[in-house]
Every structure is written in structure tokens, then in C-alpha cells.
N, CA, C and O of each residue as an XYZ file, in Angstrom:
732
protein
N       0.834     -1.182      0.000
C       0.000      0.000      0.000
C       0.875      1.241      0.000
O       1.511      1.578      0.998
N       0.889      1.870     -1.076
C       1.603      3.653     -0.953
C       0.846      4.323      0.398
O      -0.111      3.958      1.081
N       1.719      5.444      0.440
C       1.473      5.915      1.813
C       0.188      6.905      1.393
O       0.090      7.509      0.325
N      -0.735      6.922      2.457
C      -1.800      7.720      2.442
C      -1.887      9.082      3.573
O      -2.389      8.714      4.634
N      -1.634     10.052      3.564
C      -1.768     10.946      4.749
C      -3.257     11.551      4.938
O      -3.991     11.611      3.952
N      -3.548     11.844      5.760
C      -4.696     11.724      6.030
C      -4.737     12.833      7.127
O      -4.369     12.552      8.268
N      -5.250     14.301      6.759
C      -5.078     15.573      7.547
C      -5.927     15.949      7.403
O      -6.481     16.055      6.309
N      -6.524     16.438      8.900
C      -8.037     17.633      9.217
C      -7.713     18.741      8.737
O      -6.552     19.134      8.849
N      -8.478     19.334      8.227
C      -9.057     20.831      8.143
C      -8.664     21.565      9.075
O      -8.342     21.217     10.211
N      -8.676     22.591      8.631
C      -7.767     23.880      9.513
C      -9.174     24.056     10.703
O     -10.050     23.227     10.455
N      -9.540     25.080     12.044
C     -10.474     25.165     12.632
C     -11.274     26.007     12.134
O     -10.679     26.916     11.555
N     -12.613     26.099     12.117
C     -13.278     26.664     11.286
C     -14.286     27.426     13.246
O     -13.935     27.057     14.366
N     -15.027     28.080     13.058
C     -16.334     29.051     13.964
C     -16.909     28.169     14.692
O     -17.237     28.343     15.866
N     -17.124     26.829     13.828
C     -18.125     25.600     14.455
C     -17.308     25.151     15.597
O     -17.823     25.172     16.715
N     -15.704     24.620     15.399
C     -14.818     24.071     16.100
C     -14.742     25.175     17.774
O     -14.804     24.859     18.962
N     -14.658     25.888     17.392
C     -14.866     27.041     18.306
C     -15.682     27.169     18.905
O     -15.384     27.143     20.099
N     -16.810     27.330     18.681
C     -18.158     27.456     19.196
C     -18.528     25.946     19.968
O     -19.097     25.871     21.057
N     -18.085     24.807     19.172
C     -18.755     23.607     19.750
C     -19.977     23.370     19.140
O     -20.935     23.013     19.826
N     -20.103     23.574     17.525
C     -21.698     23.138     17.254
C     -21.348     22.032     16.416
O     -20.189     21.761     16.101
N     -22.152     21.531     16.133
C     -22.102     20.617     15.199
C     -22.202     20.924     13.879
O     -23.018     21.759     13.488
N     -21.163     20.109     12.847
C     -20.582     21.017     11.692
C     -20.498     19.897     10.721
O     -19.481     19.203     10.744
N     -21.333     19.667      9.968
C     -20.472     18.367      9.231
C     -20.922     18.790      7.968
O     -19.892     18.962      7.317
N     -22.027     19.087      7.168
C     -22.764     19.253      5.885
C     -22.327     21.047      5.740
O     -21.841     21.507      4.707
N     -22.517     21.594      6.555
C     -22.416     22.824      6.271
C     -20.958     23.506      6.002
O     -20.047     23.373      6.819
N     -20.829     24.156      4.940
C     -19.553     24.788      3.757
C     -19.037     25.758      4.943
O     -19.202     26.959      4.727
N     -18.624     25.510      5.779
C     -18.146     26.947      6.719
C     -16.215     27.258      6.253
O     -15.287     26.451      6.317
N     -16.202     28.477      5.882
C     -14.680     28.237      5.777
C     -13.499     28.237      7.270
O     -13.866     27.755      8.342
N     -12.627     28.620      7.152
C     -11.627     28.524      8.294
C     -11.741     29.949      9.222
O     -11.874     31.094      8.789
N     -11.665     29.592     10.355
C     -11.799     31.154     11.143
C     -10.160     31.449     10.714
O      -9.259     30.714     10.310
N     -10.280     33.250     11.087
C      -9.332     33.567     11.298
C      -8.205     32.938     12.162
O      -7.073     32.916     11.678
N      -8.361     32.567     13.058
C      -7.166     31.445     14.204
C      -7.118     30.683     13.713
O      -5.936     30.477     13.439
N      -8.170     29.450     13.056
C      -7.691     28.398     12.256
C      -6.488     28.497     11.218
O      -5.537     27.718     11.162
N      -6.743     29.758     10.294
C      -5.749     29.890      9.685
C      -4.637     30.041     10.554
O      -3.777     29.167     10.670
N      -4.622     31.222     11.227
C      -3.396     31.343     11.388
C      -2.791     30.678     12.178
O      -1.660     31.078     12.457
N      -3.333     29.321     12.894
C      -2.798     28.216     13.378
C      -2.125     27.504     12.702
O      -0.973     27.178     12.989
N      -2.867     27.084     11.496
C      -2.365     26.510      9.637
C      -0.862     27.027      9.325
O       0.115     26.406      8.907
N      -1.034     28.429      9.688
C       0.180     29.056      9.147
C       1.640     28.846      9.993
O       2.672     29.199      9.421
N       1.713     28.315     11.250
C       2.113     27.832     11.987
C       3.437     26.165     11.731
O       4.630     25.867     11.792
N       1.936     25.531     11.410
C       2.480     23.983     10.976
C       3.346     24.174      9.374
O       3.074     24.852      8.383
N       4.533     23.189      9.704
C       5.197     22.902      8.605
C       5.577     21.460      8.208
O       6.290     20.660      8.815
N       4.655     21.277      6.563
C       4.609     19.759      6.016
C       5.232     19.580      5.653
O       5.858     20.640      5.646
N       5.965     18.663      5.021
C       6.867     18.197      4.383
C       6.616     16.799      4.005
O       6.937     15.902      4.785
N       6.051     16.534      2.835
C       5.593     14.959      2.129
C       6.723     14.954      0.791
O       7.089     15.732     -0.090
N       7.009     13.574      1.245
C       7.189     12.970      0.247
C       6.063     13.398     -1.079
O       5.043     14.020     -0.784
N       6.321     13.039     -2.434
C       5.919     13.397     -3.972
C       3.944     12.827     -3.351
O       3.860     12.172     -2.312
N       3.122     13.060     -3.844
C       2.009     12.633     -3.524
C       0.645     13.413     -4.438
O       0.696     14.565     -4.868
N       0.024     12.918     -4.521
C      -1.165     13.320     -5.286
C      -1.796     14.236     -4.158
O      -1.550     14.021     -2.971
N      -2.702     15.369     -4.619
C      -3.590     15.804     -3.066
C      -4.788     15.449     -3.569
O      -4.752     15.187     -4.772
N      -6.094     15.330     -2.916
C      -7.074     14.676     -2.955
C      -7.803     15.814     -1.606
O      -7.252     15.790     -0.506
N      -8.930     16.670     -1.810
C      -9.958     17.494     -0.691
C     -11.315     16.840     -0.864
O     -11.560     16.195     -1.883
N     -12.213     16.993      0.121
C     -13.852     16.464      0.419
C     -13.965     17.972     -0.743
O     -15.142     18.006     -1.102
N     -13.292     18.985     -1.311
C     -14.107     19.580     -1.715
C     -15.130     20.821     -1.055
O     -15.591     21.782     -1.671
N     -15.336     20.455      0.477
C     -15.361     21.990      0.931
C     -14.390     23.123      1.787
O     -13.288     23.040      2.329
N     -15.145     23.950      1.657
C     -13.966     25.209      1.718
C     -12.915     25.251      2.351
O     -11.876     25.728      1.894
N     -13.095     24.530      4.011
C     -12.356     24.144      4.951
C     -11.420     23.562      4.416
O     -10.308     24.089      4.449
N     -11.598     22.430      3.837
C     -10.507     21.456      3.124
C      -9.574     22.155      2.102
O      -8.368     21.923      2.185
N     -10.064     23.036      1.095
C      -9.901     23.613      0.405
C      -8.736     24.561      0.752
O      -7.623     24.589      0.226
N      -9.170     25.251      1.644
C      -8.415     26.589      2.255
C      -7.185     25.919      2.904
O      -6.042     26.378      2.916
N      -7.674     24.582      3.524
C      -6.174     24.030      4.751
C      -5.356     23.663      3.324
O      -4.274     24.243      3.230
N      -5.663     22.921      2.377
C      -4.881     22.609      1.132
C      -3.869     23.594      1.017
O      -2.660     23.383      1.115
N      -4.405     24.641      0.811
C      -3.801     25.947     -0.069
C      -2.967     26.055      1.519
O      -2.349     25.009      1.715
N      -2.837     26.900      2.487
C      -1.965     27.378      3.603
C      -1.077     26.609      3.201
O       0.032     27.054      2.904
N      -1.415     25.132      3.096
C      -0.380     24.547      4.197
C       1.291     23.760      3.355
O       2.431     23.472      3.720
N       0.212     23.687      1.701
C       0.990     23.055      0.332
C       1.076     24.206     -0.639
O       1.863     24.132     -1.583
N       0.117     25.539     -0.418
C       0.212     26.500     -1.758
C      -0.859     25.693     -2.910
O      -1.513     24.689     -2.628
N      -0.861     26.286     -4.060
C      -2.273     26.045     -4.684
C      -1.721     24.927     -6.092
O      -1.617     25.014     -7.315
N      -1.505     24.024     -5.151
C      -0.689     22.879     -5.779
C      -2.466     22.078     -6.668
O      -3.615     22.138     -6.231
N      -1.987     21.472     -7.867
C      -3.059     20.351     -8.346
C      -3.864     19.747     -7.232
O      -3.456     19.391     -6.127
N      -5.604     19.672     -7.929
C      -5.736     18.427     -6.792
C      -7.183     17.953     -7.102
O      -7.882     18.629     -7.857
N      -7.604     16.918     -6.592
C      -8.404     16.574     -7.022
C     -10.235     16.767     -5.750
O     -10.125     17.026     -4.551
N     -11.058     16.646     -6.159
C     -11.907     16.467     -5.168
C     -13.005     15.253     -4.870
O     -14.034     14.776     -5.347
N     -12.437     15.144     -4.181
C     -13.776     13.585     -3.552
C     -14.703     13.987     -2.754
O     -14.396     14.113     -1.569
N     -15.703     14.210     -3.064
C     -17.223     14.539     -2.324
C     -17.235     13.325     -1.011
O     -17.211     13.380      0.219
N     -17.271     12.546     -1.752
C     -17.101     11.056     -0.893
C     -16.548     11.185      0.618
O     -16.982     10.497      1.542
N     -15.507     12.182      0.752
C     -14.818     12.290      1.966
C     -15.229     13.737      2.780
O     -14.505     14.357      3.560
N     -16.776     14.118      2.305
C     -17.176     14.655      3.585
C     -17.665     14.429      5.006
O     -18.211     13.373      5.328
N     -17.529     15.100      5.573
C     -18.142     14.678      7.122
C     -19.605     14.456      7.205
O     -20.458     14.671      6.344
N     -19.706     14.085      8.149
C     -21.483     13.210      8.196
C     -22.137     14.814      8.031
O     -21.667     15.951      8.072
N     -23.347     14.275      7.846
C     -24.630     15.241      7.975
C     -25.210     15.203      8.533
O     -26.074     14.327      8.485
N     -25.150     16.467      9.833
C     -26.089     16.151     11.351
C     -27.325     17.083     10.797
O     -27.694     18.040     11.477
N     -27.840     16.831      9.770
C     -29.169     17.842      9.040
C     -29.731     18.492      9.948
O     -28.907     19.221     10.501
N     -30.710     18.579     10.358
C     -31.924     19.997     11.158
C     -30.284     20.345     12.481
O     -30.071     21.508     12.825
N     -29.568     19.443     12.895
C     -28.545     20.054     13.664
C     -27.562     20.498     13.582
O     -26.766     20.620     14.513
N     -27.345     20.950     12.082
C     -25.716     21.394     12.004
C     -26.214     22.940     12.455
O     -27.339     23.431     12.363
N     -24.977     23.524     12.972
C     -24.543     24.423     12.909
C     -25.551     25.159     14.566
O     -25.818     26.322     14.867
N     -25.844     23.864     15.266
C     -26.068     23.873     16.926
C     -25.098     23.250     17.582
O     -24.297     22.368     17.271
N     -25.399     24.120     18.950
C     -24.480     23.272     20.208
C     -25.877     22.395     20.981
O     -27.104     22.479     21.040
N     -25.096     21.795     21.338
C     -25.569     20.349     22.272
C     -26.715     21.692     23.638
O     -27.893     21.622     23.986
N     -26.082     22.276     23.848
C     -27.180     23.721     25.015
C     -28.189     23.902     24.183
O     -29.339     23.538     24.430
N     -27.763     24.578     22.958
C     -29.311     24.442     22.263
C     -30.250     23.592     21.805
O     -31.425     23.952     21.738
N     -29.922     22.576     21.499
C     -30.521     20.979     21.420
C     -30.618     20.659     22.542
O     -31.845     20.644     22.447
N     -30.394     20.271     23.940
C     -30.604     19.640     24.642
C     -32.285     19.142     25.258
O     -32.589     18.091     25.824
N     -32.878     19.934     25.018
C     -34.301     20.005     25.294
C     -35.507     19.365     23.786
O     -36.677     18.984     23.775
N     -34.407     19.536     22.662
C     -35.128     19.021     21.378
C     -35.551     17.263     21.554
O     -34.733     16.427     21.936
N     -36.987     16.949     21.188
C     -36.935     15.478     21.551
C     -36.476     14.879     20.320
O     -36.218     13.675     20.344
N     -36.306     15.669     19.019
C     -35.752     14.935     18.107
C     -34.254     14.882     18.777
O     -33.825     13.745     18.976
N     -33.638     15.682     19.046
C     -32.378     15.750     19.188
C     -31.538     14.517     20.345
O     -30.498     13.865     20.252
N     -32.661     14.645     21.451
C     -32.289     13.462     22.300
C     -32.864     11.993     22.124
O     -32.677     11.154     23.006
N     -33.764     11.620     20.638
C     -33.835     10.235     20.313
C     -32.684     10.101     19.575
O     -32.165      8.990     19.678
N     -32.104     10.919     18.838
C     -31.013     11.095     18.211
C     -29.765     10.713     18.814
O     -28.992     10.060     18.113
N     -29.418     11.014     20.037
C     -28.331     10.853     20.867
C     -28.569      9.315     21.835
O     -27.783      8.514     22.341
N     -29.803      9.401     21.778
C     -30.184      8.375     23.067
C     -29.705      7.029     22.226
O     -29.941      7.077     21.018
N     -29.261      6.208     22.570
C     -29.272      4.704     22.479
C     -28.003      4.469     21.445
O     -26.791      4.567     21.632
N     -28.944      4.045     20.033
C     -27.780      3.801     19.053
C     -27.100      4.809     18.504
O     -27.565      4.830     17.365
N     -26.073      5.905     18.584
C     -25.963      6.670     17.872
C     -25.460      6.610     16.917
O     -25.656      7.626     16.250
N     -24.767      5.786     16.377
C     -23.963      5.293     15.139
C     -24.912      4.956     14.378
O     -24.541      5.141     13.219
N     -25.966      4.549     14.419
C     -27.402      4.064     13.793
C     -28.423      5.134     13.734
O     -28.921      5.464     12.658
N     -28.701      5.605     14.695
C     -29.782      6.336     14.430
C     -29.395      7.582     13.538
O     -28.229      7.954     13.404
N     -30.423      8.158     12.973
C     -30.263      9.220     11.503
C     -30.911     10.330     12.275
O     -31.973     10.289     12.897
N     -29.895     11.544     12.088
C     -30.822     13.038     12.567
C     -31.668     13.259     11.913
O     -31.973     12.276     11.237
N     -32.304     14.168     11.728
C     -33.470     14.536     10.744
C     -32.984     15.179      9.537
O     -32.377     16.242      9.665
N     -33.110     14.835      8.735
C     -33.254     15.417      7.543
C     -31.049     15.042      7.154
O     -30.400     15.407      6.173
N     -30.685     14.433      8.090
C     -28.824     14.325      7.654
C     -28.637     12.059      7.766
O     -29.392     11.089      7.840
N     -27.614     12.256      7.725
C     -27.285     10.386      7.593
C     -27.001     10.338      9.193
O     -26.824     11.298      9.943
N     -27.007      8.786      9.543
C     -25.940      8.200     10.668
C     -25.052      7.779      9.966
O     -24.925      7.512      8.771
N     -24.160      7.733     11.254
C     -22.533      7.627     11.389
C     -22.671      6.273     10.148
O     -22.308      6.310      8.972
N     -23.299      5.175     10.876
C     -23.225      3.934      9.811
C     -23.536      4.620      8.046
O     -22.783      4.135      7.201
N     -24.187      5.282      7.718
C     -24.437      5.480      6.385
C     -23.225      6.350      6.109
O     -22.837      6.176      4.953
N     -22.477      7.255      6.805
C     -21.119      7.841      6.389
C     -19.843      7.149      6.289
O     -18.991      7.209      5.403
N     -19.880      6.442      7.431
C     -19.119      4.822      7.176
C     -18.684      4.360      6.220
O     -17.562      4.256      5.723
N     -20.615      3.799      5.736
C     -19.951      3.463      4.273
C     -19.848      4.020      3.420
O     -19.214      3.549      2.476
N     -20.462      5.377      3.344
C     -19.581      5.930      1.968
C     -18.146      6.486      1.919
O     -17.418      6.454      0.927
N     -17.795      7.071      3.284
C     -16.256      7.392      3.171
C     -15.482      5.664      2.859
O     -14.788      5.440      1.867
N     -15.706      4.922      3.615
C     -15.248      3.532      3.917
C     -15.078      2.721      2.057
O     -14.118      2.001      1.780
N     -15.803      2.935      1.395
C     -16.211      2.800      0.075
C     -15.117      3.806     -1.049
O     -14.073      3.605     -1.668
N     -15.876      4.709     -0.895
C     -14.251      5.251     -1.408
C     -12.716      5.435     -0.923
O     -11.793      5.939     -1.562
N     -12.697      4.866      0.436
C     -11.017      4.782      0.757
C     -10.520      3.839      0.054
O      -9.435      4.002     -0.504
N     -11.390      2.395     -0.078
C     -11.087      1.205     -0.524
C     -10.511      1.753     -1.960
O      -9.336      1.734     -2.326
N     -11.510      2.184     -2.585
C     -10.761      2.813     -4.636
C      -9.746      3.991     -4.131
O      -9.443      4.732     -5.067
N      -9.173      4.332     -2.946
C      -7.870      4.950     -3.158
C      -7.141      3.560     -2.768
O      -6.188      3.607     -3.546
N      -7.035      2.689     -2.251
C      -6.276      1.687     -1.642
C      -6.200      0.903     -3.389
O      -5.184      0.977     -4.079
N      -6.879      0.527     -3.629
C      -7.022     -0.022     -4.862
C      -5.878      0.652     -6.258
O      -5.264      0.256     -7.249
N      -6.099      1.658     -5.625
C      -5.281      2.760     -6.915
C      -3.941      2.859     -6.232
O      -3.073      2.974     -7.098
N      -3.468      2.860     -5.097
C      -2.546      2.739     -4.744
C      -1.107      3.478     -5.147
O      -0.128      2.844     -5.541
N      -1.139      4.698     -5.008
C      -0.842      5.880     -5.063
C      -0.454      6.758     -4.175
O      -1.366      7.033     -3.396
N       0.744      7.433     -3.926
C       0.679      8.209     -2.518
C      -0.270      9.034     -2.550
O      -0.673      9.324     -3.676
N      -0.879      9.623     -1.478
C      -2.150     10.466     -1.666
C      -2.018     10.792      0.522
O      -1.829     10.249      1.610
N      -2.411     12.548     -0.446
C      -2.757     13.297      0.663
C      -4.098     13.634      0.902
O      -4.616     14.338      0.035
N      -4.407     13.489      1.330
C      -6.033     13.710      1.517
C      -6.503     15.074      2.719
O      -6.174     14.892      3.892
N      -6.999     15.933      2.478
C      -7.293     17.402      3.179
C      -8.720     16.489      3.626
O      -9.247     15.881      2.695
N      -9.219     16.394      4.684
C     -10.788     15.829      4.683
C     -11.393     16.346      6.165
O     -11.374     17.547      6.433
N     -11.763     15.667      6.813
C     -12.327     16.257      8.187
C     -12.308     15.199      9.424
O     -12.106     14.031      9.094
N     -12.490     15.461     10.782
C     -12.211     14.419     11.716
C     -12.518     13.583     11.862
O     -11.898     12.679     12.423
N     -13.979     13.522     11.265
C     -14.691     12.114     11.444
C     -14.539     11.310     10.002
O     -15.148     10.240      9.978
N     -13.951     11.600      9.019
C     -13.905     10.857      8.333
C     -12.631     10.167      8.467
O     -12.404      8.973      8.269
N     -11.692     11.247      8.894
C     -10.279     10.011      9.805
C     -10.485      9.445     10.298
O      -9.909      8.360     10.216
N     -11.542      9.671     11.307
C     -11.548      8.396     12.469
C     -12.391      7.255     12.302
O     -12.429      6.323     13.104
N     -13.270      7.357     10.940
C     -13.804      6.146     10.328
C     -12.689      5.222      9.724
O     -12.568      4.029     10.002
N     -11.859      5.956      8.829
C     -10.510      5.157      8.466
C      -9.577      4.352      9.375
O      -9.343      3.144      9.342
N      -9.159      5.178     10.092
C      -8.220      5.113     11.200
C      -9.165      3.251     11.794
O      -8.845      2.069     11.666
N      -9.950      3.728     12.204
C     -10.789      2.368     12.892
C     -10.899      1.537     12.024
O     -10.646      0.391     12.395
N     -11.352      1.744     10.374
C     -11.390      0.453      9.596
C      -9.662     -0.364      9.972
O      -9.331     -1.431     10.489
N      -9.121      0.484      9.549
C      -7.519      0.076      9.211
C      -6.977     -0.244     10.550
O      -5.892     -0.768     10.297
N      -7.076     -0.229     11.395
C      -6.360     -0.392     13.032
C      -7.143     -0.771     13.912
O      -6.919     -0.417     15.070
N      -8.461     -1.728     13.563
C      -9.412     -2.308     14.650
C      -8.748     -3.029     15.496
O      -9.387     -3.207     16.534
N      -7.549     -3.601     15.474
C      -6.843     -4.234     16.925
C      -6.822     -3.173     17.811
O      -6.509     -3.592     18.925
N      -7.079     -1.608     17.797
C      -6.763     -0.607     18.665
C      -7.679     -0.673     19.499
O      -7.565     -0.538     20.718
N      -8.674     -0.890     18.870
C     -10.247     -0.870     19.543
C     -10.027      0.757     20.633
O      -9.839      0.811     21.848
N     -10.152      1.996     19.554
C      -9.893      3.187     19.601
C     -11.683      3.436     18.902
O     -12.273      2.818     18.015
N     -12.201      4.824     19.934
C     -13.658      5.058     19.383
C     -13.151      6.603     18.420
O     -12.090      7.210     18.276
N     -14.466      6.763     17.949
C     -13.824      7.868     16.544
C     -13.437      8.559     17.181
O     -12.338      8.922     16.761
N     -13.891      9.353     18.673
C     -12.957     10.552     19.257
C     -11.347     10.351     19.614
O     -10.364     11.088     19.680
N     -11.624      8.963     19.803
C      -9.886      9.294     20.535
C      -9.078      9.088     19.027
O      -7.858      9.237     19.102
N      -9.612      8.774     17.714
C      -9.040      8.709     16.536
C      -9.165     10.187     15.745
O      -8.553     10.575     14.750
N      -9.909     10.684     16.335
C      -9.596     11.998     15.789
C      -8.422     13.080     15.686
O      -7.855     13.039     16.778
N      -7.912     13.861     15.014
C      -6.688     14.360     15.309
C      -7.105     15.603     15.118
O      -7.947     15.802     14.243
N      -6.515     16.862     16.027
C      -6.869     18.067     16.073
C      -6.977     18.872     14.630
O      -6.550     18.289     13.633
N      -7.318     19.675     14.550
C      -7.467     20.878     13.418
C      -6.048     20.851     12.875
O      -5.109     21.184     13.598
N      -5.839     20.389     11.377
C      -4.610     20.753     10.657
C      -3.421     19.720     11.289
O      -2.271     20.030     11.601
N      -4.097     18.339     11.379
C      -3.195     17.200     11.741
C      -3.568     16.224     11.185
O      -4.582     16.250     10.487
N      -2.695     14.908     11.393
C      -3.528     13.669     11.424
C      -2.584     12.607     10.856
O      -1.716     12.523     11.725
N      -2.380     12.045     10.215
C      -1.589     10.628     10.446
C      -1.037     10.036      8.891
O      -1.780      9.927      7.916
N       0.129      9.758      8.901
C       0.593      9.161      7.836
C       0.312      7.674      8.028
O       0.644      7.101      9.066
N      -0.309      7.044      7.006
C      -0.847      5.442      7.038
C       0.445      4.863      5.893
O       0.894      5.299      4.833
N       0.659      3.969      6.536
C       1.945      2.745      5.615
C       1.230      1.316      5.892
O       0.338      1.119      6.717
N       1.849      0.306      4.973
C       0.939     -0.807      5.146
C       1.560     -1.313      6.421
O       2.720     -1.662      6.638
N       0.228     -1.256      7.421
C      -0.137     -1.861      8.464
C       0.717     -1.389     10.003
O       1.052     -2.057     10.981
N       0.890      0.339      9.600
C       1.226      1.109     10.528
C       1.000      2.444     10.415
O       0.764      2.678      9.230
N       0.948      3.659     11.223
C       1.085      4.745     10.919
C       1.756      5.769     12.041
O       1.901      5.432     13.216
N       2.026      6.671     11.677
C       2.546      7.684     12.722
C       1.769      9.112     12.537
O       1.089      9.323     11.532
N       1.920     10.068     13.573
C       0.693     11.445     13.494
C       2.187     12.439     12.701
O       3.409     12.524     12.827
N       1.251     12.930     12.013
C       1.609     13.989     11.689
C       0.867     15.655     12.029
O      -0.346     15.649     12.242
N       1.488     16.805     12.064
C       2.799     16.643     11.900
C       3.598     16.665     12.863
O       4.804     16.511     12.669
């Protein structure tokens, strides 16, 4: 397997605030960037590969300059629908919001967005056709779609998506059948 890197998005208003952010195009706050501007990459030759929104987009450009690249829709973050762009204080009293949270949450579907299981498999689905293509590849994408990867590829960790998540403008170089954080 060529090496795959696999880096969050710079911090965007949502990250800040604490709302829930996954469908909605928000670009990078000011601190996100200039946190971005901070970190220094250094990859080996590699294809880049973004989910395509702005976040992704923008951490691309800081962090590599406005190098080629391609976009995979495929590698956006879930869709918490009627809840993006709330905090858990303002939902807390919603009864959609707490059948939502209550029990299965990996299963159950917010209103009007997917569950975790239906993002699963579509990020999970297209990692496989980058594995397949086998190619170095950088990928700009978002936390929860690392930490769907991260868990397909390293289930001996028996690690849940948070503790696989890697902060704003990080995240992990994958080699076959190891990886290390970058940066």
C-alpha cells in the first residue's frame, strides 16, 4: 500500500463554538488559519485529494500553496441535518435531538442528515478505490472521516472515533499496516 496521509481541516467558527458542523460549507476562522500558518509539512511526492469543501480547500492551499488536486465529495463529514450548525445547550431540550443521541448513535439518523453507519460506508467505500489505486495520496478531509478510516484500518486498537480523531490541521501518515501522526 503507498502511503496515504490523512489531515483535518484547519479550525473553522463551528470548532470554536462547539456546534455541530459536518454538511455545512463553513470556511476557516481567522485562528484556524493562522494556526495553519504555523504547521510545517513536508511529504514525500504525492497526489492531493480534498472532500471539496472550503475548509478542506483553504487548509490545502496554507499549508501546500495552490498545488493540483483533485476532489472527492465522498470524503465529507457526516450530515447532522436539522442540527448542524447547533451546540448540544441548544438541542438539549429538542426530543428529536435526544432520540437522536439516546441509544444507538452510530445508527440512528438526525433529521433530515445520515448516521454515522451510512457515512461509514460511503467514506469507507471510497477509501477502498484509493487503496485499490494505490498511489501516494494526501487527503485534506475532516475528523470524522479520519476516524472512520483510522478504525477500519487499526481495529486491533479498539480506539472510538474521538480518541481517533486528530486536532485541526493534523492527522496521520498510514503505511501498510502502521502509521505515525503527523505533523
Amino acid at each position: 500500500m503507498s502511503p496515504i496521509y490523512l489531515i483535518r481541516h484547519g479550525r473553522t467558527r463551528a470548532n470554536e463554538e462547539h456546534l455541530y458542523c459536518g454538511s455545512a460549507d463553513l470556511p476557516l476562522s481567522p485562528g484556524g488559519e493562522a494556526e495553519l500558518r504555523q504547521l510545517r509539512y513536508v511529504l514525500p511526492p504525492a497526489r492531493f485529494l480534498t472532500s471539496g469543501m472550503k475548509r478542506t480547500e483553504q487548509t490545502l492551499s496554507l499549508l501546500f500553496g495552490e498545488v493540483p488536486h483533485e476532489i472527492r465529495p465522498a470524503f465529507r463529514e457526516i450530515d447532522f441535518g436539522r442540527f448542524e450548525l447547533h451546540s448540544y445547550q441548544e438541542l438539549k431540550s429538542d426530543p428529536e435531538y435526544l432520540a437522536w443521541i439516546s441509544g444507538d448513535n452510530h445508527g440512528n439518523i438526525p433529521p433530515g442528515g445520515e448516521s454515522g453507519e451510512q457515512m461509514e460506508e460511503r467514506v469507507l467505500a471510497a477509501f477502498r478505490r484509493l487503496e485499490e489505486e494505490n498511489l501516494p495520496t494526501a487527503l485534506i478531509t475532516h475528523g470524522g472521516v479520519i476516524a472512520c478510516i483510522m478504525a477500519y484500518l487499526f481495529p486491533e486498537e479498539n480506539k472510538n472515533r474521538y480518541q481517533w480523531q486528530p486536532e485541526p490541521g493534523h492527522g496521520y501518515a498510514v503505511y501498510a499496516g502502521r502509521y505515525e501522526r503527523i505533523p
